[in-house]
N, C-alpha and C positions, 0 to 999 in steps of 0.2 A: 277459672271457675273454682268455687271451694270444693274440696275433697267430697265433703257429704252427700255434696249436691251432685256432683259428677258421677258418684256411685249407685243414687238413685237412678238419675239418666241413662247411666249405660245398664242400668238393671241385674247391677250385680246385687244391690239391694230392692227388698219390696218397697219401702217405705224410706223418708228421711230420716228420719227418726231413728232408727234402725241404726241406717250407716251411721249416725251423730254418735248414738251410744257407741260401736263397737270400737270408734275413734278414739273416744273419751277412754272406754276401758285398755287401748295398748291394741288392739288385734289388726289393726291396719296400717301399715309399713309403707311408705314412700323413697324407694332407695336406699335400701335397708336402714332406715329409720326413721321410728314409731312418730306416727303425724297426727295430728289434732283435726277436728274436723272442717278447721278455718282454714288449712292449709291448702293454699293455691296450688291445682294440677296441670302441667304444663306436657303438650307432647314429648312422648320417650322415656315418661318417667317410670320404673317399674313400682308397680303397684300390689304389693305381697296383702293376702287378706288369708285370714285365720278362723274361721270360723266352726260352730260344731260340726258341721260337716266335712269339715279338711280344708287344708291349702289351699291357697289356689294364688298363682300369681298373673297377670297382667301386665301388657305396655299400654300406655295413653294413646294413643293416636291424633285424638282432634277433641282437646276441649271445649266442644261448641256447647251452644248455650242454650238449645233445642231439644228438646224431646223429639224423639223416633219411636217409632213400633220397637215392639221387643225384641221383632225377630229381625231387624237390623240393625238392632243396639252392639252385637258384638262384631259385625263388620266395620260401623262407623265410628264407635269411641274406644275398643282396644281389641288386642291379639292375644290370642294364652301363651305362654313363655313354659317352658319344659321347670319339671320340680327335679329338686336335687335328691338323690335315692335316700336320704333322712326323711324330707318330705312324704314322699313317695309312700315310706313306711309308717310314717303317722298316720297318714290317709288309709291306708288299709288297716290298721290298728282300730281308728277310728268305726270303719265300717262293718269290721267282726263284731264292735261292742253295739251296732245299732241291729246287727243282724241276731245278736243274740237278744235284744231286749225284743224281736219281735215275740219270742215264744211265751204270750202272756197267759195261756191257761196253763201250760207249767209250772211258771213260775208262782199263780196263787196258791198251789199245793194241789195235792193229789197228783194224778196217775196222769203222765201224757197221751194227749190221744193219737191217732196213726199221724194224722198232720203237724203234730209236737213233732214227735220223734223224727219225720221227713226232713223237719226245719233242724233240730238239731244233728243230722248227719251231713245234712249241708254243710254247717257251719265249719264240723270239723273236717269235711274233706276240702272247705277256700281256706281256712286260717293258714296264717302264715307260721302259724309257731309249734304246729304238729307235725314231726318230723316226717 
C-alpha cells in the first residue's frame, strides 16, 4: 500500500492530502529515510513523522487495504515505538512554544488579565529550560 494512503488509514493523518504533502516536503521517514508518498509500506517498517506537533514514530503492522474506525486504527495498522531523548526534547520544545502562543490577550498589548498571568506561570514552572 502507498505511504499516503496508509497514513490516511491508520489516521495518523486527517486527510490524503495532508499525508501527500508532508511526504513531498521531507517530514516522513521510512527506515530512517525520507519516503515519497509513492513509497510502498510493508509490515515492520519504522515509520518516523515529523510534524508541528512533535515526533512521533511507528511500526507497520498490517498494510491492509481497508478502512477501520479510528479507534482501531492504532491496534490494526501500527504500534508507537519509544523517541530517542533528542526526540523527546524537540517534542517538549515544541509544546512550550504552543503553550506559550496560547496567551493571545497578552500578547495584542496591554496589561495581562489574572488568566494571562495563570497561563504564564504555568508555562514557566513545565519549561524545560528554567533552571
Amino acid at each position: 500500500m502507498r505511504l499516503d494512503k496508509w497514513l490516511k488509514v491508520g489516521c495518523l493523518f486527517k486527510k490524503r492530502s495532508a499525508a501527500k504533502e508532508a511526504c513531498e516536503k521531507g517530514r516522513v521517514s521510512i527506515n530512517d529515510r525520507v519516503a515519497g508518498p509513492d513509497r510502498p509500506v510493508k509490515a515492520g517498517d519504522v515509520i518516523t513523522l515529523r510534524t508541528p506537533r512533535g515526533v512521533r514514530k511507528v511500526q507497520a503492522l498490517d498494510p491492509a487495504k481497508k478502512s477501520v474506525s479510528a479507534k482501531l486504527a492504532p491496534v490494526v495498522f501500527y504500534k508507537e515505538l519509544p523517541l530517542t531523548p533528542e526526540e523527546e526534547a524537540e517534542n517538549r520544545r515544541l509544546e512550550t512554544i504552543r503553550m506559550a502562543a496560547r496567551t493571545s490577550k497578552y500578547q495584542q498589548g496591554g496589561r495581562p488579565t489574572k488568566k494571562d498571568r495563570r497561563k504564564i506561570l504555568k508555562i514557566k514552572r513545565q519549561s524545560p529550560f528554567t533552571p
